[in-house]
N, C-alpha and C positions, 0 to 999 in steps of 0.2 A: 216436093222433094222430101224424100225420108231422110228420120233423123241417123242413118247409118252413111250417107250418100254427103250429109252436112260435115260429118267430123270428118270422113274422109278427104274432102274438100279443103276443109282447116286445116288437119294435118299434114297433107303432100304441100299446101300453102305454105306452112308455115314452116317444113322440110327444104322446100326450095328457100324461102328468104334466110334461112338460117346458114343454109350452102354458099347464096351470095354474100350474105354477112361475113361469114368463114375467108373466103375466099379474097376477098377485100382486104382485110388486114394481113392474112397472109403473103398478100401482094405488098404490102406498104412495110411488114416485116422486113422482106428479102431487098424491096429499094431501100429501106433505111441502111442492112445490112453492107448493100452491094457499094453504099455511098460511103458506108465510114473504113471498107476497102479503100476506098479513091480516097483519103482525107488520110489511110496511114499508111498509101505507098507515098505519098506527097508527102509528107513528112518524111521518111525514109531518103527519097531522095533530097529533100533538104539536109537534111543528117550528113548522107557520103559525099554532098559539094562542100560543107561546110567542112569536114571533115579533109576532104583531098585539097580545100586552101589552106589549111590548117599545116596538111604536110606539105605540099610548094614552097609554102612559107618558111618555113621550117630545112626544107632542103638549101635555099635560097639563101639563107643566114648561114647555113653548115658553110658553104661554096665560099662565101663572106670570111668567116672567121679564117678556113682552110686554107685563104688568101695570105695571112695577115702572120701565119704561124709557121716555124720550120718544125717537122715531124722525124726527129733523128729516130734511127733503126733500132730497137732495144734488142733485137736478135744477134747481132753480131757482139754487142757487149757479153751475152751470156754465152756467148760459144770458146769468148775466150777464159780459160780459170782465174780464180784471183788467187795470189800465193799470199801465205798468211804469215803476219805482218807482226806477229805477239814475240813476247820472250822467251816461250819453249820451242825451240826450233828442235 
């Protein structure tokens, strides 16, 4: 074997295992990538349930109090004037 036919050998050798090297992490890249997708929608939706008990909660008490309180109309006080009440008439 000539030594032109040797380096060729070595080199397309070493072309190819450096492709599958490449290749390889770039694969474990994208699952690492694709996985901490899947770890921050799960989070996320942890967030919006925690979150929407948070308001039920929160509605549930409003309904509570709303129960417990009479809510006079402050509209109809300001529609009528107040006549004023000082010593310079």
């Amino acid at each position: 074997m000539s030594q032109a036919s040797k380096l060729t050998l070595a080199g397309t050798s070493l072309l190819a295992l450096g492709t599958v090297v490449f290749v390889h992490f770039q694969q474990q890249f994208e699952k690492d990538a694709m996985h901490q997708g899947v770890v921050r929608d799960m989070e996320q939706q942890r967030v919006k349930k925690e979150r929407q008990l948070d308001f039920d909660m929160q509605r549930e008490l409003e309904a509570e109090y709303r129960k417990g309180q009479t809510v006079k109309d402050s509209v109809a006080d300001l529609e009528q004037p107040k006549r004023f009440q000082g010593r310079y008439h």
